[in-house]
N, C-alpha and C positions, 0 to 999 in steps of 0.2 A: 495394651494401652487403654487407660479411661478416656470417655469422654471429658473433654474440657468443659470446667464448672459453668460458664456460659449458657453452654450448649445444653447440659443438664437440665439447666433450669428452664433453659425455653423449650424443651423435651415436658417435661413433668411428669406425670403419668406415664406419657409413655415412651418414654426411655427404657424400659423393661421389654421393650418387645423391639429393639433394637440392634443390629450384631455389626461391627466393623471389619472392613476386608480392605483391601486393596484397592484400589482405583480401578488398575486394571484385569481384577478380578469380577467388578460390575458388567452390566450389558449397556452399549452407550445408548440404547433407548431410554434405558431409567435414571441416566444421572441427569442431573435438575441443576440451573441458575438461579441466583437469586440477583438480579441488575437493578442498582440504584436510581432514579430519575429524578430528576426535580424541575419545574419552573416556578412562576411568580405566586402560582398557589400554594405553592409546597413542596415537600416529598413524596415520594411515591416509590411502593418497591413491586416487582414485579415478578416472576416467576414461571420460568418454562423449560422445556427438555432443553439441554446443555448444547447437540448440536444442532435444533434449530434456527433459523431466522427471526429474529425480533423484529417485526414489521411495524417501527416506531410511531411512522406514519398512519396505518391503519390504527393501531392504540391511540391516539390522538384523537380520531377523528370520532372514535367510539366515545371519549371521553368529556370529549370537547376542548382538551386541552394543548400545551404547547411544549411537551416533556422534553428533556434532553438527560443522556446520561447526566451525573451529578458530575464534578470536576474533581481528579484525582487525590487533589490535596482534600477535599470532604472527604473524598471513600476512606481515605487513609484514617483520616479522625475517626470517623464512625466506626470501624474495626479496631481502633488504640484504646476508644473506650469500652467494647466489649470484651479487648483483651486475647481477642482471636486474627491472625495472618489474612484469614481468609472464612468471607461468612458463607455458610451452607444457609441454605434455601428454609431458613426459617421465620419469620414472619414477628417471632415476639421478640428475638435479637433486636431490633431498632424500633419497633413498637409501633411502627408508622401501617398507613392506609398501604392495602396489597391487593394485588388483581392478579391472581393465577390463571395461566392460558387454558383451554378446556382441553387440551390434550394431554394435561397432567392427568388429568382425574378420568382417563381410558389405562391408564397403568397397571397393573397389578402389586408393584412394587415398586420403590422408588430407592435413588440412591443418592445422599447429600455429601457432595465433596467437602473434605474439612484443609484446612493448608496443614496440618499436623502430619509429617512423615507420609505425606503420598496415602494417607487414607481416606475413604467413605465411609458410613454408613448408612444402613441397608434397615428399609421399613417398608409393613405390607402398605399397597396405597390408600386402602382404608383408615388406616392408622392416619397418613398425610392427612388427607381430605377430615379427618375430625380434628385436627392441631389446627387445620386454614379454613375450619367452618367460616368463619367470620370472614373472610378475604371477599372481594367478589371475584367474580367467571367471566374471562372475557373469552374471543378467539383474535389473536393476535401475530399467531407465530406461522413459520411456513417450514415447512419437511426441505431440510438445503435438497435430499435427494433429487428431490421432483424436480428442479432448475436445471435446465437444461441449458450450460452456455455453451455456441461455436467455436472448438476449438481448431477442430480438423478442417473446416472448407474456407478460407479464405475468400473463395468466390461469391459465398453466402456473406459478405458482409455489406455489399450496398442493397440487396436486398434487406436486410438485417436494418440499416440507417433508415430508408423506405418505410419500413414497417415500422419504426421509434418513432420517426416524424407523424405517420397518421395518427398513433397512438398519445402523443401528446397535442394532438390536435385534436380529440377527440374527448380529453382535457379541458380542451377551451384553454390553453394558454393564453394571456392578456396581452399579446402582442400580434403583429399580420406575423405570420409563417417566414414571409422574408425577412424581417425584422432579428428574427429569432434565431435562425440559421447563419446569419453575414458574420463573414470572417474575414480577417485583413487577408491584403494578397501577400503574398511570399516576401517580409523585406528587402528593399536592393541589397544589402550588403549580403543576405544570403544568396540571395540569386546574382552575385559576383565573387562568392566564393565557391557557388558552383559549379560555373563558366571554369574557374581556376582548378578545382577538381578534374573534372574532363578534362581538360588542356593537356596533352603531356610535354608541351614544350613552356609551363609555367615556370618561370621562377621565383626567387625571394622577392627579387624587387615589385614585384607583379602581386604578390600578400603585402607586402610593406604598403605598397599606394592602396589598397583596398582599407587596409586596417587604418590608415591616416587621413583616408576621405572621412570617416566616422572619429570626430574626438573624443566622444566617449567611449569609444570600445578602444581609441590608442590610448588612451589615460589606462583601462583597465589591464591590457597587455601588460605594461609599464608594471602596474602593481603586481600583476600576478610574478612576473619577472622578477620584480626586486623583494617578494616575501618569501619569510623564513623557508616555506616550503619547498623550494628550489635554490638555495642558501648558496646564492650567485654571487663571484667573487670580483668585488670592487662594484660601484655607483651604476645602476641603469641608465643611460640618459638620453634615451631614443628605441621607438619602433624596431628599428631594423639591429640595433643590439641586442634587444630582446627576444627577438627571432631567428637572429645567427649568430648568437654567444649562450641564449640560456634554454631557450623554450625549442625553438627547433621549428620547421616549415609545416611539420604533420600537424602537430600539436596545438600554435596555432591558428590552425585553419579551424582545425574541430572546435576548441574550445569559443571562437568568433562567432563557429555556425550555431553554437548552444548558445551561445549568449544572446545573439542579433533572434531567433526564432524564439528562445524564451522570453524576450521582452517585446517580440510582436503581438501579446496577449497578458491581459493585466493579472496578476497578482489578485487572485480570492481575497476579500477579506475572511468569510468565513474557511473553518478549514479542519477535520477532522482532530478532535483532540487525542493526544498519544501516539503522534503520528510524525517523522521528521519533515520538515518544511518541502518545498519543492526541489531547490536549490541545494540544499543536504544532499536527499534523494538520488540528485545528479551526478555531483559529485561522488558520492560514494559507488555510484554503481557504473561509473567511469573509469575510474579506480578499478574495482572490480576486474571489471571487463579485460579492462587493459593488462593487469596484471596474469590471468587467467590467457588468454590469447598468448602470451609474450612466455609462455611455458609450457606451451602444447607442442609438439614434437615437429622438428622445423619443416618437412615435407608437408603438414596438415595444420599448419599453425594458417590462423584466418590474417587481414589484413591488420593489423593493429590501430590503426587511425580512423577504422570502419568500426572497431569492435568497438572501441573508446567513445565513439559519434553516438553510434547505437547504442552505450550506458549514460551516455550527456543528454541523449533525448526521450530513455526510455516511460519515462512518467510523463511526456507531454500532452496526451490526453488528459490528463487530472485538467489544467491550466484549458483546453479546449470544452471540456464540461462544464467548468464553472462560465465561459463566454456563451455557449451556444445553447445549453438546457438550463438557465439559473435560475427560471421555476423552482427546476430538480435536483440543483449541486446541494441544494441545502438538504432535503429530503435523504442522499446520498452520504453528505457527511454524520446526517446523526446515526443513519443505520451503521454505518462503519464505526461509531463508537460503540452501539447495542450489541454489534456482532465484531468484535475482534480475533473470535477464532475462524471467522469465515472471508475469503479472498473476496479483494473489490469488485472481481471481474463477473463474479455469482451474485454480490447482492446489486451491481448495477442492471446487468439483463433483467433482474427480477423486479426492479424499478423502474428501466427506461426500456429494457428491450436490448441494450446495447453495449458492450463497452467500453473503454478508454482504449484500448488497447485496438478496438477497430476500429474505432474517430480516429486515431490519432496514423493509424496507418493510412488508411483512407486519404486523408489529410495531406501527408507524406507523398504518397503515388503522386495526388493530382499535382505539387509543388514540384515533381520531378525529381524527387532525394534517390540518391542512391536504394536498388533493388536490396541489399544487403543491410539497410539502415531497416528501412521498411517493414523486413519483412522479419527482422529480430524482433522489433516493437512491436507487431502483431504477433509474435510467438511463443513470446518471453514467458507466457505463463502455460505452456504448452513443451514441458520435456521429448515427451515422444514424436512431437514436430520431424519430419522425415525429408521435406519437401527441399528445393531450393535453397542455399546460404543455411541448413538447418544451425550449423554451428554458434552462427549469432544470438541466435535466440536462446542455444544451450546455455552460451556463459551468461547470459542475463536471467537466467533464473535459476542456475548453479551458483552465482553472485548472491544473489537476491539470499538464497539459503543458508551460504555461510554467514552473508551480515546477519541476518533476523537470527542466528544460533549462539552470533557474539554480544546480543541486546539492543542493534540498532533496528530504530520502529520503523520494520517497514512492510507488517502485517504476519498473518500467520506462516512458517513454516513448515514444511514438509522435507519426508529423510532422503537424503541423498546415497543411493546405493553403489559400492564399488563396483557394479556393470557401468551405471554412468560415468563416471570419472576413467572408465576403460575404454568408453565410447571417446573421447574427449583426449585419450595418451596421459590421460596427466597423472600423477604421484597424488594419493590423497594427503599422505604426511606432508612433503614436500607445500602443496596445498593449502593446508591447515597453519602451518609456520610460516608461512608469506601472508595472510590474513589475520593472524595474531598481529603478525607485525604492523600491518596496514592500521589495524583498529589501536595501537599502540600511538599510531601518528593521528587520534581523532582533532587533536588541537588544530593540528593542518588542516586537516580536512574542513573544520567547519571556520576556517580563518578563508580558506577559497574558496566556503559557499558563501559565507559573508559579503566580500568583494562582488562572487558574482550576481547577489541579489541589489547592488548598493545603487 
């Protein structure tokens, strides 16, 4: 295959010293980004090893500027009119001012992904470094290797919180330390549907008076009840119809305790671009959960209303970032545009020290939540996880793999091996056509995140 005339031309000369391979015939040290930025000065393009961290914030502050990735619908223009899927790390393609990280130019060779059939090509770095004479040299980027986050000791996570708090105080954040840290208390209606969890002598009527002491969350009931998604036959026209004709007593309680705990903590305005909202998020990895638990083999199949709790609140840390560190939630969301191939939970430690995933468990413990909610959401991004309830936290990030493989954004993927799904009983085919199917109903889906953001 030729290179694409584009690409040629911003090659020039040396184009002739250039040979195309495979992607995955490259070394991943040598394959190169090229990340768009802009703010009120301009554009700006940027360029560094493929899987490092783009440490937005340190480029900023070298620059003095206020960069943010550029917005999808730009990227898209800027590659329509070059006429190329996808730009490789060339500098005279968009013509704009470019800053190459200094760990390009330790290279020997360099490899520029093209969207053209899964190719690169491959150039000595000498070559590079005279095509981006003109660029300048910053050091901006960080080796993901070197990031070390907690996955395995649970126990290490208040020390973990300890250490982010002196380190953003060391910062000088513009607020006293308490200020900074204060978090609502547990809302009642959570902590009476917890009461109601323990109870095992609750019944309906005992959810019905909770969910009707609160009229917003019985108005919500109501709707979830009487939408398409539960396609309930004849008029909702009460609480307790809706909970012993459609919805069911597990159901919910869960869905009450995600709603009443996610609106104990305000809604970001800012918010990672490419990313599905919070409430999406929920949804779909409740879904998930639930579906996945509900076809595990019935001796080892986990609770269903714990598995469902635990994908309705798995992203609650996002929502406690943005209250507790909001210095830093901004800082956080633009690196999570810079780095899309890298998980939130790497570039947060490498920002705060910490994260979501041990705030939010953290969090959890002290409220009293269920050990099995808990201790999914701190694990979720942890397969090998071995310890207590491991199951939980399996199907939340055996969840997490299949949505992000079906196109919904909810960060990078990694492959799921049939050991896993053997750990777990389940059918992978079996599996795969129950998740087609899920992602078939995405109108539902974001018709119940709607409601439950409303």
């Amino acid at each position: 295959m030729e290179l694409p005339v584009a690409v040629r031309q911003a090659l020039g000369d040396s184009a002739a010293g250039v040979s195309l391979r495979d992607v995955s015939q490259a070394m991943d040290e040598e394959l190169l980004r090229m990340v768009l930025l802009s703010d009120e000065q301009g554009n700006l393009q940027v360029i560094c090893r493929q899987g490092d961290l783009l440490d937005i914030n340190t480029l900023n502050k070298e620059l003095g500027r206020d960069l943010r990735v550029m917005k999808r619908r730009e990227q898209v223009r800027v590659r329509e009119r070059s006429g190329l899927t996808e730009l490789p790390a060339l500098p005279s393609l968009t013509g704009w001012p470019t800053v190459v990280d200094t760990r390009v130019d330790e290279l020997a060779s360099v490899a520029l992904v093209l969207g053209e059939q899964n190719l690169c090509m491959v150039m000595p770095g000498d070559e590079f470094r005279a095509i981006t004479a003109s660029a300048e040299r910053r050091t901006f980027s960080v080796e993901a290797g070197t990031i070390a986050v907690n996955l395995d000791s649970p126990e290490r996570d208040r020390d973990q919180l300890h250490s982010a708090i002196r380190r953003f105080t060391t910062l000088r954040i513009q607020q006293r330390l308490e200020d900074t840290l204060e978090l609502p208390p547990l809302p009642e209606t959570a902590q009476r549907i917890i009461h109601l969890r323990v109870n095992p002598n609750a019944v309906m009527g005992d959810l019905v008076d909770v969910v009707e002491s609160d009229p917003s969350l019985a108005a919500q009931v109501v709707s979830w009840a009487s939408s398409s998604f539960y396609a309930a036959a004849g008029q909702v026209r009460s609480v307790h119809d809706a909970v012993s004709r459609i919805l069911g007593f597990d159901l919910v309680m869960n869905l009450a305790m995600g709603l009443s705990l996610g609106r104990a903590l305000k809604q970001p305005q800012d918010h990672p671009e490419g990313y599905v909202d919070y409430w999406q998020q929920a949804i779909w990895q409740a879904q998930s959960a639930g579906i996945l638990a509900s076809m595990m083999p019935r001796g080892e199949r986990p609770v269903f209303g714990l598995a469902y709790l635990a994908g309705l609140l798995h992203n609650f840390g996002y929502l406690v970032l943005a209250q507790v560190f909001p210095p830093h939630f901004k800082l956080v969301c633009r690196s999570l545009e810079a780095n899309p191939h890298l998980d939130s939970s790497l570039i947060e430690h490498y920002l705060l020290g910490v994260t979501r995933e041990q705030i939010a468990a953290e969090l959890m413990q002290n409220w009293g939540m269920p050990d099995e909610v808990c201790l999914a959401i701190r694990n979720q991004k942890n397969p090998d996880y071995t310890g207590p309830h491991a199951v939980y936290g399996k199907l939340l990030w055996l969840g997490r793999q299949l949505l992000t493989r079906r196109g919904v954004a909810m960060g990078p993927g990694e492959e799921v091996t049939p050991e896993f799904y053997e750990t777990l009983g389940l059918d992978p085919e079996k599996v795969e056509e129950q998740f087609d199917e899920l992602v078939r109903n995405k109108d539902s889906i974001m018709a119940m995140a709607g409601m439950m953001s409303q």
